[in-house]
C-alpha positions as CSV (number, residue, x, y, z in Angstrom):
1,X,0.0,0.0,0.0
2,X,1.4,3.5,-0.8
3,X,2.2,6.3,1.8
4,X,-0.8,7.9,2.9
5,X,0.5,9.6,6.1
6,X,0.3,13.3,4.9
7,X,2.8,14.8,7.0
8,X,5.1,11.8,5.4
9,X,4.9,11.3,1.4
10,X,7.2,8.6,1.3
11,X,7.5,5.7,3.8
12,X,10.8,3.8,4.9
13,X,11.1,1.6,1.8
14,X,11.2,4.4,-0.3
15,X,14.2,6.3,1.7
16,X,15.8,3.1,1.7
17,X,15.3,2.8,-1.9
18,X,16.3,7.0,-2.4
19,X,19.7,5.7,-0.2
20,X,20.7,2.7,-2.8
21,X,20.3,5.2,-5.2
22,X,23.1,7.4,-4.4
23,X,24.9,4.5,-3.3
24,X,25.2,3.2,-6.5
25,X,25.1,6.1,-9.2
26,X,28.4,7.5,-7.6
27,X,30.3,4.9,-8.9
28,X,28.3,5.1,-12.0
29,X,29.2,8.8,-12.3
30,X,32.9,8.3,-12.3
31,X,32.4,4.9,-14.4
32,X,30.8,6.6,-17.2
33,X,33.5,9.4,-17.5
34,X,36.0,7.1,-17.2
35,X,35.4,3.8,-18.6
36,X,35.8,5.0,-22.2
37,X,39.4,6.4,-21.5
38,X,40.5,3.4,-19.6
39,X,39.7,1.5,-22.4
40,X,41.7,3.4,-24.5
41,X,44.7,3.3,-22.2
42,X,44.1,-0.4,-22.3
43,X,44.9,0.3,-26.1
44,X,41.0,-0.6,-27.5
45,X,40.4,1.6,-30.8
46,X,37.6,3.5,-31.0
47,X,35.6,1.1,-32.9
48,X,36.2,-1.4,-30.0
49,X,35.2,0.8,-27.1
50,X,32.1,1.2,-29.3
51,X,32.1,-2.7,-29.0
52,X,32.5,-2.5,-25.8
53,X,29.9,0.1,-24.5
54,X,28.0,-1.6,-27.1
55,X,28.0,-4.9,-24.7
56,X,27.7,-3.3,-21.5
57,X,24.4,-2.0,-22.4
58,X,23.4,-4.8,-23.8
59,X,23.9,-7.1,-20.9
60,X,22.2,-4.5,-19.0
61,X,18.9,-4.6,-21.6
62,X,18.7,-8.9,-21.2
63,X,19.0,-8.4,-17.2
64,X,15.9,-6.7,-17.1
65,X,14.0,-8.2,-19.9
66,X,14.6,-11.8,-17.7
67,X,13.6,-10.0,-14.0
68,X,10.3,-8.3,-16.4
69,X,9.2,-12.2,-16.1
70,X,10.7,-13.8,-12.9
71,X,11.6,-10.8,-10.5
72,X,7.6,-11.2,-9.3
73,X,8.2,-15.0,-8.8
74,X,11.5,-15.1,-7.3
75,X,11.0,-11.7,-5.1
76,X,11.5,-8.3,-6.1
77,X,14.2,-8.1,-2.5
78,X,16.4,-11.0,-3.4
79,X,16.9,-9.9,-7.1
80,X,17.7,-6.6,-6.5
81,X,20.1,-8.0,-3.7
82,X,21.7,-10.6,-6.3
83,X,22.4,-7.2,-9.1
84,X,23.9,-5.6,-6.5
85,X,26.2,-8.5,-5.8
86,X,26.9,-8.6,-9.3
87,X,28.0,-5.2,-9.1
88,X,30.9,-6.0,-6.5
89,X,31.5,-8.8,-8.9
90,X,32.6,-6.3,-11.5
91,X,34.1,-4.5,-9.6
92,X,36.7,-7.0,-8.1
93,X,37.1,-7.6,-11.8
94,X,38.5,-4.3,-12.7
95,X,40.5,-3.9,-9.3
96,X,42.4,-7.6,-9.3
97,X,43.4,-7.2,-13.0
98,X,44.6,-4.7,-16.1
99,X,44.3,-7.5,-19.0
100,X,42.1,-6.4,-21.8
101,X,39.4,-9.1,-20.7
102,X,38.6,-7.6,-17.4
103,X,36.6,-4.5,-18.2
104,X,35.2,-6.6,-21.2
105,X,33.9,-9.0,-18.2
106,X,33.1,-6.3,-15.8
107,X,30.9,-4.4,-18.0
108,X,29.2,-7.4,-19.1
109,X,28.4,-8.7,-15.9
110,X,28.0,-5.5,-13.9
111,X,25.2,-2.7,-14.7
112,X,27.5,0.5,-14.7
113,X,26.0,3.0,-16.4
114,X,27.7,4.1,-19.5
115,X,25.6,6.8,-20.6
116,X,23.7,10.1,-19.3
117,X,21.3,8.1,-17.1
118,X,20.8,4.6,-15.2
119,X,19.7,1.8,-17.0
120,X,19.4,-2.0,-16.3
121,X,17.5,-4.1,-13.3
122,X,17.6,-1.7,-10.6
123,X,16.1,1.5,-12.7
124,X,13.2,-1.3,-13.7
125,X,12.5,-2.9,-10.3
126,X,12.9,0.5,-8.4
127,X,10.7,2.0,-10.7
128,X,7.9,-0.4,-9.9
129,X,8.4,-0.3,-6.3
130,X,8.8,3.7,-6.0
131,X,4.5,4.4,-6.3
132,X,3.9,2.0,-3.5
133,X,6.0,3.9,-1.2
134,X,4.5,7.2,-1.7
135,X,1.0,9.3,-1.6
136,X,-0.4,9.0,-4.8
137,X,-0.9,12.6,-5.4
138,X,2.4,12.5,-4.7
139,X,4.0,9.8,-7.2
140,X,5.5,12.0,-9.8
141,X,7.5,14.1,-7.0
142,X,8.7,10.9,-6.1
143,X,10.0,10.2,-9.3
144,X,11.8,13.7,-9.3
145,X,13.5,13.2,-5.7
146,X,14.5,9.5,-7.5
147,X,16.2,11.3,-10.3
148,X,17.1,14.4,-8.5
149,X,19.2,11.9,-5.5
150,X,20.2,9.6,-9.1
151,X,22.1,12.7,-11.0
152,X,23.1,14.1,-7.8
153,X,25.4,11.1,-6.8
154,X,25.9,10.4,-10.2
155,X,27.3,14.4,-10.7
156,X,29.8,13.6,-7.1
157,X,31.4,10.6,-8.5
158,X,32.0,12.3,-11.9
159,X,34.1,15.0,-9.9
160,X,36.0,11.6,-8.5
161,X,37.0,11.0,-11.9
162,X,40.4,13.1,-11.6
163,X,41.6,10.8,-9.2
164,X,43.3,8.5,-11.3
165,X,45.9,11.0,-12.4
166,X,46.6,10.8,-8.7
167,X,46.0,7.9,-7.2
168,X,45.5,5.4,-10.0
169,X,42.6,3.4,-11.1
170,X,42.0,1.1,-8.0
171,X,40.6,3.6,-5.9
172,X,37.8,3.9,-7.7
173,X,37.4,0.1,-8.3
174,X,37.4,-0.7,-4.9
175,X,34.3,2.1,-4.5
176,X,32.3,0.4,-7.3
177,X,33.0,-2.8,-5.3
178,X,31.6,-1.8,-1.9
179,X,29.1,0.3,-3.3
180,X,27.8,-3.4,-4.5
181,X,28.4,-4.8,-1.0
182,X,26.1,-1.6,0.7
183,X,23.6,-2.3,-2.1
184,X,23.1,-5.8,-1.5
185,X,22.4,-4.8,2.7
186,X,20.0,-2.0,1.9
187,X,17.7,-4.0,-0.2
188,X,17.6,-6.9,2.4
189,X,16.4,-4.2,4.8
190,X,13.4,-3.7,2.7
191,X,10.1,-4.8,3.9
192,X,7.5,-7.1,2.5
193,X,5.5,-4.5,1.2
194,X,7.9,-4.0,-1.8
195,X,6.6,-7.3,-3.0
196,X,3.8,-7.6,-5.5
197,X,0.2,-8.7,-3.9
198,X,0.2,-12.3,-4.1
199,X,-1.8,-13.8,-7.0
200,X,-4.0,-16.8,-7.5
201,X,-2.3,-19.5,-10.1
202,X,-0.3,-19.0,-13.1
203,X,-0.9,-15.4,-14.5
204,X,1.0,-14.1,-17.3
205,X,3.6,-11.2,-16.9
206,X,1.7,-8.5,-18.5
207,X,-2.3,-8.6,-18.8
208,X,-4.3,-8.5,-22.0
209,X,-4.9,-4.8,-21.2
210,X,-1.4,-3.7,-20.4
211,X,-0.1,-5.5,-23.5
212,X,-1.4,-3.3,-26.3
213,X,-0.4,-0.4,-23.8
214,X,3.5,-1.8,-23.2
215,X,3.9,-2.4,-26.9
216,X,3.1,1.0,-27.8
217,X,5.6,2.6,-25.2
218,X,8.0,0.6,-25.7
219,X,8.1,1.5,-29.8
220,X,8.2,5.3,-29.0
221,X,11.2,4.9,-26.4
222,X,12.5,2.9,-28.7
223,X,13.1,5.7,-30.9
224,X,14.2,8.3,-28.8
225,X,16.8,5.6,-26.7
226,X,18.3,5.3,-29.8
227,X,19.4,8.9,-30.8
228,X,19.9,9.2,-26.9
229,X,22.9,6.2,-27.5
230,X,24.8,8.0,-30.0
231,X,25.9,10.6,-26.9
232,X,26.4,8.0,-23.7
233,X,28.6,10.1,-21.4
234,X,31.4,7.3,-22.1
235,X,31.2,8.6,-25.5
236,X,30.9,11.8,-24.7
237,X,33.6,12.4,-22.3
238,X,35.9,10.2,-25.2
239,X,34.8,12.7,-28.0
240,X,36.1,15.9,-24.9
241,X,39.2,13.4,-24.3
242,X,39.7,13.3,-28.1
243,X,38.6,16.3,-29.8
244,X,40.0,19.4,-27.3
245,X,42.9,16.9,-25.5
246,X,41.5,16.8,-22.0
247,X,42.3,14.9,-19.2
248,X,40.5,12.9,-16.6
249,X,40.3,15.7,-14.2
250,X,39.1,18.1,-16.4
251,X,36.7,15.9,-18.2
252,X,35.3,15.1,-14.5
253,X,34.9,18.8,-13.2
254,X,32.6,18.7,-16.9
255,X,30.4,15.4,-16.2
256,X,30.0,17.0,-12.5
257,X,28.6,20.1,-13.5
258,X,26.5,18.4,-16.5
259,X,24.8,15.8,-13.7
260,X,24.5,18.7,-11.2
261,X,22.5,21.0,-14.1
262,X,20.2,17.5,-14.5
263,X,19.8,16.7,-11.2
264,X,18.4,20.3,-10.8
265,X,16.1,20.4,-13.3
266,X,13.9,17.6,-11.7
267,X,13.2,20.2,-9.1
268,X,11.1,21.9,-12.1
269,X,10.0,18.5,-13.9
270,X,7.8,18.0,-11.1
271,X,6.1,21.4,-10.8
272,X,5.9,21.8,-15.0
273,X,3.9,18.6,-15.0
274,X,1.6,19.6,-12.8
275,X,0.9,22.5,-14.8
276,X,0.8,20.9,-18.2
277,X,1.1,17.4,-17.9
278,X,2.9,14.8,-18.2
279,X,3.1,14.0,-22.2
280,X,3.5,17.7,-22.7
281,X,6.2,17.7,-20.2
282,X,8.0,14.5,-22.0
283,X,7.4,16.5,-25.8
284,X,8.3,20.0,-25.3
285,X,11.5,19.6,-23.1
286,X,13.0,17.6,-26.6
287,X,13.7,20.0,-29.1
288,X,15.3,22.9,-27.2
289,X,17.8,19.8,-25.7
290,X,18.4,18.4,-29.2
291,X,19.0,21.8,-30.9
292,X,21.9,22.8,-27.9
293,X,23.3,18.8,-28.5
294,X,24.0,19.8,-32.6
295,X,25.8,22.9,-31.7
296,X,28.3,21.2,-29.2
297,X,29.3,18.9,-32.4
298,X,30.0,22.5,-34.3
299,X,31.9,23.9,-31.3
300,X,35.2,24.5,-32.3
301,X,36.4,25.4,-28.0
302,X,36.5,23.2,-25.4
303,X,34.1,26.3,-23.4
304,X,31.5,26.8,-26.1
305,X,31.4,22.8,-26.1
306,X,31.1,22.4,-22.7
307,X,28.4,25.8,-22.5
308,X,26.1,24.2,-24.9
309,X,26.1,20.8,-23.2
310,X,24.9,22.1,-20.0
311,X,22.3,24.6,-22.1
312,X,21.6,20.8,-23.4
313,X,21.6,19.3,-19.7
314,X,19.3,21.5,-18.2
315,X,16.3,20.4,-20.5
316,X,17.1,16.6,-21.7
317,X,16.5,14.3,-18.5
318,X,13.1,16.9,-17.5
319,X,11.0,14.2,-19.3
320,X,12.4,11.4,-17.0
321,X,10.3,11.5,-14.2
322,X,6.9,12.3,-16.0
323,X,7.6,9.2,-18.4
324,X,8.3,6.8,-15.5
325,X,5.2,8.6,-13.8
326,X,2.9,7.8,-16.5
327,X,3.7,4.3,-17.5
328,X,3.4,3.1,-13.5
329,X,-0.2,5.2,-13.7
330,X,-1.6,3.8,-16.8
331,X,-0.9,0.3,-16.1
332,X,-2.2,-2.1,-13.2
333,X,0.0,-2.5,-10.2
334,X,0.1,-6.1,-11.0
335,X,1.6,-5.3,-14.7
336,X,4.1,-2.6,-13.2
337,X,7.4,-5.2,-12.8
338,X,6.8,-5.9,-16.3
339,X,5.7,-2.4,-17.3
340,X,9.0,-1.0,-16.2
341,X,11.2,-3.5,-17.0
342,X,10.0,-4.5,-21.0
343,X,10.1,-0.6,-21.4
344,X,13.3,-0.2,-20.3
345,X,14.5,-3.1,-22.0
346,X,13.6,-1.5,-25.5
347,X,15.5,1.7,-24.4
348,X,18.3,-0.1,-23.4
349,X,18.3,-2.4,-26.3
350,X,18.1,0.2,-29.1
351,X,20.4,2.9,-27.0
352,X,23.0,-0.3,-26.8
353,X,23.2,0.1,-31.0
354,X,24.7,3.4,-30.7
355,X,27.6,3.2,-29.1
356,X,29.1,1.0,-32.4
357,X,28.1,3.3,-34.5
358,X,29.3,6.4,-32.7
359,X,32.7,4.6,-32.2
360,X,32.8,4.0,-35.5
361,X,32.4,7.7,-36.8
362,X,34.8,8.8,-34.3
363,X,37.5,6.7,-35.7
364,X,36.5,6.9,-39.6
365,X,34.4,9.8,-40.3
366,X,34.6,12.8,-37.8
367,X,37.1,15.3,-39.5
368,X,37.3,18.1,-36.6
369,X,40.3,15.9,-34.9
370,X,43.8,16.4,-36.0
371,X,45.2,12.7,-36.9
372,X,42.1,10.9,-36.8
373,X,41.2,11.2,-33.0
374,X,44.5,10.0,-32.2
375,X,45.3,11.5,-28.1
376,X,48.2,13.9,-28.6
377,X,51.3,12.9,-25.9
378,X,51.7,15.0,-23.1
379,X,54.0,14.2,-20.3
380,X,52.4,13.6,-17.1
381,X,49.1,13.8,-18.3
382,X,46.3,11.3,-17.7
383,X,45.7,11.2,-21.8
384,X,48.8,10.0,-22.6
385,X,50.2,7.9,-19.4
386,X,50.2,3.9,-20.4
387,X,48.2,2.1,-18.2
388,X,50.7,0.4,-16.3
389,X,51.2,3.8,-14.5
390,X,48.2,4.1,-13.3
391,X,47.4,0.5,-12.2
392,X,47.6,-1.0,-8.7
393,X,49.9,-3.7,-9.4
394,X,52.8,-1.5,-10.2
């Protein structure tokens, strides 16, 4: 049953639920800036990072299509508790190793977060969970907060991202690994009321009225998942890292401001669909944020790049919260596991194509980039450094 205490909109679950949040997208925030760049160190072309980010994403997209199905059977506590173990699994992998095949491994059995916003099992589960914690006049705010806490964390562990320069890689490794470790206690806190209402018998997934419904959603964030992949923040911060010649701590101070100017705007998201709703909320925030997205690719400074992005920033993520609103208030409660997760699996799926494709234009087509995106050498510079330098078994 949702919140209905009205000096309290959302209960325990959901705080616990808010907490996980920024436990996790920290790491994420300095994963996405740096993942691309590590790759690269690790001597991965362009084309393979693509591959790379390519798998990640996808791993992510067949995670939640499976837990759209089972996560209902099996407990929506002890699946998010098994992800979050997975997540300390990846992480070991990165910390214990610098061969090729570990972040290959990681990011196929982990959920890090490669792009501008979370994607994978948690987003889908959470997301399904989230109304029952709170009022129901209430529900998109607590879709903001989600998002607002999300970006928040997310914009902190992108201003981590300097560190390796530093310190090295393993630092941040052994984060993502006991950000896994607090994710998997949290979620066993949870209480039983997180779990769906039990139902009599076999039922299917999704009802005969929420199919027609889910089908339709999921087409139309097909679409927009799919531009949304050719500019991940792992390609992003690779196209910075490539195109001006910056290094990990600048390209973090960047990714740190551009998830601090998201993270606000869901204080407005909330309030603008009140006023107008949510589909016009999800429409009209699009075009402005695309227009600002062409004119970083034609910005020949690192500032006017960087200026445009966050112009870009402050409008693209506003349609978050109403989308995740309105698919949990136009489905059943008993279709909303399924709801969220076979939506988000489309998104992830067709945003998972993009990353190839961008990798491959950065390394054959873009001709703004003296020597064909190759990083210029700079001693003592996080760009140029060979991996070994920055690795925790030297």
């Amino acid at each position: 049953m949702a919140c209905t205490d009205s000096g309290n909109w959302i209960d325990r679950d959901g705080k616990l639920i808010l907490l996980e949040k920024s436990v996790r997208t920290v790491p994420y925030g300095f994963l996405g800036v740096i993942y691309g760049v590590y790759l690269a160190q690790l001597g991965f072309s362009a084309f393979a990072i693509g591959i790379v980010l390519t798998l990640t994403v996808l791993s992510s997209a067949f995670y939640t299509f499976i837990i759209s199905f089972v996560a209902d059977r099996i407990g929506r506590r002890r699946t998010l508790v098994f992800f979050a173990l997975t997540d300390f699994v990846a992480g070991t992998l990165l910390f214990v190793s610098t061969d090729w095949w570990a972040p290959v491994l990681a990011g196929i059995v982990g959920n890090m977060t490669v792009g501008a916003g979370e994607v994978g099992p948690f987003l889908s589960l959470e997301q399904a969970i989230l109304p029952r914690t709170a009022r129901a006049d209430r529900r998109t705010l607590a879709f903001s907060v989600y998002n607002l806490v999300g970006y928040g964390a997310s914009s902190a562990g992108a201003l981590l991202a300097g560190l390796p320069r530093y310190m090295g890689y393993p630092p941040l490794f052994l984060a993502y690994m006991i950000s896994g470790l607090i994710g998997a206690v949290l979620y066993s806190s949870l209480s039983g009321a997180v779990e769906p209402k039990s139902r009599p018998g076999r039922r299917p997934a999704l009802s005969p009225r929420g199919r027609p419904i889910v089908a339709k959603l999921s087409t139309l964030f097909a679409v927009d998942a799919f531009g949304g992949g050719f500019i991940g923040q792992s390609i992003l911060s690779y196209y910075f890292f490539l195109r001006f010649g910056l290094d990990l701590a600048t390209l973090g101070a960047i990714f740190f401001a551009t998830q601090l100017v998201t993270a606000l705007s869901f204080l407005l998201s909330e309030r603008i669909a009140r006023r107008i709703g949510l589909l016009r909320t999800m429409v009209f925030t699009h075009v402005p944020s695309n227009v600002f997205l062409i004119g970083v690719a034609f910005a020949s400074t690192p500032l006017t790049a960087v200026l445009l992005l966050l112009c870009r920033q402050s409008l693209s993520q506003m349609d978050v919260p109403a989308r995740q609103s309105y698919v949990m208030a136009i489905v059943d409660e008993s279709d909303r596991t399924a709801a969220a997760g076979l939506t988000s699996t489309t998104r992830t799926v067709s945003s998972s194509i993009s990353p190839s494709l961008a990798g491959y234009a950065l390394a054959n087509l873009w001709l703004g980039v003296p020597g064909k995106f190759a990083p210029r050498r700079n001693e003592g510079s996080t760009r140029s450094e060979p991996i070994r330098e920055t690795s925790h078994g030297e």
